[in-house]
C-alpha positions as CSV (number, residue, x, y, z in Angstrom):
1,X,0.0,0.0,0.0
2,X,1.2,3.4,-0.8
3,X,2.9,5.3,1.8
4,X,1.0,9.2,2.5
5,X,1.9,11.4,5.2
6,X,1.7,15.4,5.0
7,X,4.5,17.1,4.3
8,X,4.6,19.5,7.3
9,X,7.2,22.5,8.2
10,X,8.7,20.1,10.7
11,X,9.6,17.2,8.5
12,X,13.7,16.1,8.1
13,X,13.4,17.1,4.4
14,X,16.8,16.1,2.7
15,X,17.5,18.1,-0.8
16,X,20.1,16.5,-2.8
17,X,22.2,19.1,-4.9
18,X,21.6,21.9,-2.4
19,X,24.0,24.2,-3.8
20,X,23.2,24.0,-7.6
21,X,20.9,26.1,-9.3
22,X,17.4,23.6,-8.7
23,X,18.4,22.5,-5.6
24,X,19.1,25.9,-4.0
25,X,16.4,27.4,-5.3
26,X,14.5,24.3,-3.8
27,X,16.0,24.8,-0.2
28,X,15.2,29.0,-0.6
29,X,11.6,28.4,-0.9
30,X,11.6,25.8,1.6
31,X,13.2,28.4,4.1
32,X,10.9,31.0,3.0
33,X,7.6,28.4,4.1
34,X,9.1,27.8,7.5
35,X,10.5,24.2,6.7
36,X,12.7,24.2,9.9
37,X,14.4,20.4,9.8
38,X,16.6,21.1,6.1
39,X,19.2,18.8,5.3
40,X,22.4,19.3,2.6
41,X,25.8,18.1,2.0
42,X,28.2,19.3,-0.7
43,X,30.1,16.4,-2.8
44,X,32.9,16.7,-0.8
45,X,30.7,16.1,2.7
46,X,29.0,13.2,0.6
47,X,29.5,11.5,-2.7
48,X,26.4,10.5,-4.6
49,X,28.3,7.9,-6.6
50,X,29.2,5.9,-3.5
51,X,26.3,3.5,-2.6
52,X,27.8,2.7,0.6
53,X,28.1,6.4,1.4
54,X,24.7,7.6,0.7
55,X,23.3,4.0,2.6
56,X,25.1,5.3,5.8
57,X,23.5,8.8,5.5
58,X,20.1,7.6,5.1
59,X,20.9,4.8,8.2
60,X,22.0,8.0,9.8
61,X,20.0,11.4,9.6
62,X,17.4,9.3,8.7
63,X,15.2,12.1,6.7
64,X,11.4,12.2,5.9
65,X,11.3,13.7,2.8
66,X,13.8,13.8,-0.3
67,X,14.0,16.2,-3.5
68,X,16.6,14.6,-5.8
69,X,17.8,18.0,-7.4
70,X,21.6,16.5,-7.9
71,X,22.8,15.1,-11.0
72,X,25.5,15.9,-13.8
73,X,24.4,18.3,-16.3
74,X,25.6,20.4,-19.0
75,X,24.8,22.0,-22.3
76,X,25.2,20.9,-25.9
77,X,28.6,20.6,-26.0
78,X,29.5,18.9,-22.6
79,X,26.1,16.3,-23.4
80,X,27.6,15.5,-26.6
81,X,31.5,15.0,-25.7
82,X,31.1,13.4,-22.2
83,X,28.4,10.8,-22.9
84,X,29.8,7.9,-20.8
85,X,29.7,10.1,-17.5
86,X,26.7,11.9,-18.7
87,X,24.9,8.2,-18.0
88,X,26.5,6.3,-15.7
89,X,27.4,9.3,-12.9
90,X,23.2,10.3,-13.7
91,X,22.6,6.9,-13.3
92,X,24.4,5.9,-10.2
93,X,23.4,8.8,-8.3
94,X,19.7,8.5,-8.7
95,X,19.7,4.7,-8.3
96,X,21.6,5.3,-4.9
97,X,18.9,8.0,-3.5
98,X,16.0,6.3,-4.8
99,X,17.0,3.0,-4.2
100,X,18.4,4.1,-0.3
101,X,15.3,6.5,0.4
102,X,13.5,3.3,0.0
103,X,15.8,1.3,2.2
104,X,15.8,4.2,5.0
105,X,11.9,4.8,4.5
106,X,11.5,7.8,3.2
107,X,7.7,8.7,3.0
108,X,7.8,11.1,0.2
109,X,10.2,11.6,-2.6
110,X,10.4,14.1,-5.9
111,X,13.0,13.1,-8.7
112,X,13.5,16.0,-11.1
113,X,13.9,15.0,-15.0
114,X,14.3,17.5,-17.7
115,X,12.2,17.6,-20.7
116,X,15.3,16.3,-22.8
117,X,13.8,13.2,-22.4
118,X,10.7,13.5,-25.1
119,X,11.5,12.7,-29.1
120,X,13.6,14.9,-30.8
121,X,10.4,15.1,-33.2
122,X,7.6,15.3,-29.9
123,X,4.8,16.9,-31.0
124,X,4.6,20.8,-29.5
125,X,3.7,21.2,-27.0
126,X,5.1,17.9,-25.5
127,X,2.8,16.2,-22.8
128,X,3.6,13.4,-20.8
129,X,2.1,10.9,-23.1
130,X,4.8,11.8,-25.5
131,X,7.4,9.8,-23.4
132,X,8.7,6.7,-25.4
133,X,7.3,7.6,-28.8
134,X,9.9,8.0,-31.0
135,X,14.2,8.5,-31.0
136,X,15.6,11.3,-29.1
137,X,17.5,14.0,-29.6
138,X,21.4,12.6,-30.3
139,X,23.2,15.1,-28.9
140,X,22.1,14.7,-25.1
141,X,20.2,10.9,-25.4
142,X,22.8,9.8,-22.5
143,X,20.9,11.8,-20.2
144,X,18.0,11.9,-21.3
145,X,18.2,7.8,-21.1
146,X,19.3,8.2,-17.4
147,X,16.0,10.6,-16.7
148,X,13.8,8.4,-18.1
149,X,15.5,5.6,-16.2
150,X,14.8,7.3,-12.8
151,X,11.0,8.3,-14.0
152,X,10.5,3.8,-14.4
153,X,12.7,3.6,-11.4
154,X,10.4,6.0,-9.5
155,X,7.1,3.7,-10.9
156,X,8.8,0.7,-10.6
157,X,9.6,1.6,-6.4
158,X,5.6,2.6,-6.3
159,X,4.5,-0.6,-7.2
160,X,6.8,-3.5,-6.0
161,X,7.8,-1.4,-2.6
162,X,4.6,1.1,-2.1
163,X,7.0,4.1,-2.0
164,X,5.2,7.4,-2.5
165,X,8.0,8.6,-5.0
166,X,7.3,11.1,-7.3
167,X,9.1,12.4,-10.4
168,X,8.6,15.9,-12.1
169,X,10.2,17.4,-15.3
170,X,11.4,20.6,-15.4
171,X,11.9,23.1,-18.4
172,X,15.1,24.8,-19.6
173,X,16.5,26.4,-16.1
174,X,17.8,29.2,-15.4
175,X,18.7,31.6,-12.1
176,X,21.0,31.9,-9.6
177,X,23.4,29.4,-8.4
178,X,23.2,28.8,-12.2
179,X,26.7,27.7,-13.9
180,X,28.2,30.3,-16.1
181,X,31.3,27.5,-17.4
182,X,31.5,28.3,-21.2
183,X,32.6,24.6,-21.9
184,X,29.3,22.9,-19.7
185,X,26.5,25.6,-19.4
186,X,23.1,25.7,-21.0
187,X,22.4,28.2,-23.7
188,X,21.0,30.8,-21.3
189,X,23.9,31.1,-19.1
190,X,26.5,30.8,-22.1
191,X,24.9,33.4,-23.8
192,X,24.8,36.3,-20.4
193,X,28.7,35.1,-20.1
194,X,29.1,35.3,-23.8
195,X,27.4,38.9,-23.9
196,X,29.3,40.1,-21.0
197,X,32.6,38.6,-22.0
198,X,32.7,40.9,-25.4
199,X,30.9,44.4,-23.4
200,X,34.1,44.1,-21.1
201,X,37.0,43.6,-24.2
202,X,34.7,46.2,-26.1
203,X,34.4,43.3,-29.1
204,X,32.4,44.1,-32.2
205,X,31.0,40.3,-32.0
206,X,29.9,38.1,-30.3
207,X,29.5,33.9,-32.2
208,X,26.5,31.9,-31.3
209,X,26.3,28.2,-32.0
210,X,23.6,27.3,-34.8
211,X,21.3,29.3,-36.5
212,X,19.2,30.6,-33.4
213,X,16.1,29.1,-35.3
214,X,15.1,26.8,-32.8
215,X,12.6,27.5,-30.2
216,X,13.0,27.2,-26.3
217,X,11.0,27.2,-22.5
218,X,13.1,28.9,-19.9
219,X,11.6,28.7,-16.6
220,X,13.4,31.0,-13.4
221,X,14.7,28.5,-10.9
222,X,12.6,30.2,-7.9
223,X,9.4,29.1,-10.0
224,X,10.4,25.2,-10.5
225,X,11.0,25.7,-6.5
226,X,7.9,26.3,-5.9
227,X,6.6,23.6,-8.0
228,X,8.2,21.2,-6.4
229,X,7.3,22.3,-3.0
230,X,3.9,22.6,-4.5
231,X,3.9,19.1,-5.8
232,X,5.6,17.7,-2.6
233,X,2.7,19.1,-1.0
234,X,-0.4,18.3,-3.0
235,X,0.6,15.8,-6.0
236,X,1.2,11.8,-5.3
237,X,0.5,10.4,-8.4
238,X,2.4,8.0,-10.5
239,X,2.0,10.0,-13.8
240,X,5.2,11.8,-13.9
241,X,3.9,15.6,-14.3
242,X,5.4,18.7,-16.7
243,X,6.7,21.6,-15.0
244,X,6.7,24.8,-18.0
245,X,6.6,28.3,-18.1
246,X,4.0,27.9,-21.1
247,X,4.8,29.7,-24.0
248,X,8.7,29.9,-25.8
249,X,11.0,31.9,-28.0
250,X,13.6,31.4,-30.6
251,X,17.3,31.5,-29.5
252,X,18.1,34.5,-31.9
253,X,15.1,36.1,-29.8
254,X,17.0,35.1,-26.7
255,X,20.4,36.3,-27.1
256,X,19.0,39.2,-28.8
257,X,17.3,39.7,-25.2
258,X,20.5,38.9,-23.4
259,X,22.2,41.3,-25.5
260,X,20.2,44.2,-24.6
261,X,20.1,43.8,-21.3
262,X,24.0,42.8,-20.3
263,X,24.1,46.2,-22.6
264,X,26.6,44.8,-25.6
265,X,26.3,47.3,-28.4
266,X,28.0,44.7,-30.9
267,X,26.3,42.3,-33.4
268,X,25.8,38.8,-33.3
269,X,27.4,36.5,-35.9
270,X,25.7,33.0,-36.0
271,X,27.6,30.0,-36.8
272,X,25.6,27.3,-38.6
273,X,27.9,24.8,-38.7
274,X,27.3,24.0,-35.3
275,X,24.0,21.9,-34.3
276,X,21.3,23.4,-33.6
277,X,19.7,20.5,-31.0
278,X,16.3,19.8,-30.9
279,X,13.9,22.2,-33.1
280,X,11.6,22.5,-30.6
281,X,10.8,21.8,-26.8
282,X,8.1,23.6,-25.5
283,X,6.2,21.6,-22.9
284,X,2.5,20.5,-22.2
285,X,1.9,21.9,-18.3
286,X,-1.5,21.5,-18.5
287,X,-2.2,19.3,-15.5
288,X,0.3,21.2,-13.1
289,X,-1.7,24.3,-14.0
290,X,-5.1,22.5,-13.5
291,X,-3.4,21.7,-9.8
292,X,-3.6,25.6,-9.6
293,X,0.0,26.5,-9.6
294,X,1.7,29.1,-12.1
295,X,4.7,30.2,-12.9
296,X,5.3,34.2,-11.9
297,X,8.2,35.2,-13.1
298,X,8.9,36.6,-17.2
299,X,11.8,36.1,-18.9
300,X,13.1,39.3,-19.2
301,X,12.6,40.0,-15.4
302,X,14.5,36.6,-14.7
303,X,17.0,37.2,-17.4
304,X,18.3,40.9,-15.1
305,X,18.0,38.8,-11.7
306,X,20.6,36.1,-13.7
307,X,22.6,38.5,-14.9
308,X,22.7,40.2,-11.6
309,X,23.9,36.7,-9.9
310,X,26.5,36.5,-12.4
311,X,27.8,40.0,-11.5
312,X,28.1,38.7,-8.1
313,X,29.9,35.8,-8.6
314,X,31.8,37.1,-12.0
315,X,32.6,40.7,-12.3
């Protein structure tokens, strides 16, 4: 029988990947709601790809409630040149939390996906039905394999074990905490460094990979936050559920955005030898929104608070 229990301010709630963009985002709005009992450790305090490890920290702090915000991401370019440890570290370290929140009884647990893991060629926008219908995208099918991997693993723990595990997938993120690496980061992040980069050497260009044709969701980290929270509260279903923005724009709209507000005064050259990635990914968050939660922050507003982190960290 599945396991319920309410997920109350008082709960031992352990977020794994704490100090990455979803995962600190995640512990913010769980600060903000008065969750008082908040668990963390950094790689070095615990390593995700050591089974043994993560069994003793289970056996030990013993925690009520898990959001599985860690894994080993990247853009384009670190998907498509790293695929061995794109699927085995994504692999190990969700098979160790789920499998181990099981083992330590955990009542409640939220595995984040990404929506990398519908058909290249899903039909827009992508629902949750779409899952399993067709090849995926080649350039990050490692992890989009591992995803789909902890979505079954998640179903698979809910029927044989009666675990109330849940699994959600997020949009294209962005916000702070966010990773600003040229060689690993998402488009969004690339592009604010990119933008920056040439307004500080007073360049006249600034290269973008592809044609800036294709069309993408970004979604501000504090929204997915309070999704999850949101879905940790009220969702216990075994239907893995979309988490959107709801609408999208073309990357050439993007860095065109970026542009203007970093403040470059160059132009942009795009280079269309290099891939473009999927055409489209725009998802179906049809029944989170019929749950009554929305998303409250716009792009451009989410773009300035970004860029403002990055200034932070960067400048």
């Amino acid at each position: 029988m599945l396991r319920r229990m309410e997920f109350v301010q008082s709960a031992r709630t352990y977020v794994a990947g704490h100090r990455g963009l979803v995962g600190s985002a995640i512990w913010r709005e769980l600060q903000r709601q008065g969750y008082r009992q908040l668990i963390g450790r950094s790689h070095a305090e615990l390593d995700l790809l050591d089974a043994v490890a993560v069994e003793q920290f289970f056996a030990t702090e013993r925690p009520e409630f898990v959001f599985v915000a860690a894994a080993r991401v990247g853009g384009i370019q670190a998907n498509d040149t790293r695929p061995a440890e794109f699927l085995y570290e994504n692999l190990q370290i969700q098979n160790n939390l789920i499998h181990h929140a099981w083992r330590g009884g955990v009542k409640k647990l939220l595995f984040l996906g990404s929506s990398c893991i519908y058909p290249k060629h899903a039909p827009q926008p992508m629902n949750e039905d779409h899952l399993l219908t067709g090849p995926l995208e080649p350039t990050n099918q490692w992890y989009a394999v591992a995803k789909i991997a902890g979505i079954k693993m998640c179903q698979a723990y809910r029927r044989q074990r009666g675990c109330n595990f849940i699994s959600a997938m997020p949009t294209n993120m962005y916000g702070p905490n966010d990773n600003f690496d040229l060689q690993s980061s998402h488009v969004l992040p690339a592009l604010v460094r990119k933008f920056h980069e040439a307004k500080a050497s007073n360049a006249a260009t600034v290269t973008c990979w592809g044609t800036g044709t294709p069309k993408r969701e970004f979604l501000y980290a504090d929204d997915l936050a309070r999704a999850c929270v949101f879905l940790m509260q009220h969702y216990s279903a075994e239907q893995f559920i979309n988490i959107g923005f709801g609408s999208d724009v073309t990357i050439q709209a993007l860095a065109n955005l970026v542009r203007e507000i970093v403040g470059f005064q160059g132009e942009i050259v795009w280079d269309a030898s290099m891939p473009d990635g999927t055409p489209r990914k725009l998802l179906d968050s049809s029944r989170l929104f019929a749950l009554g939660w929305r998303p409250q922050v716009e792009l451009e507003a989410g773009i300035r608070l970004a860029y403002e982190d990055f200034l932070r960290r960067f400048a």
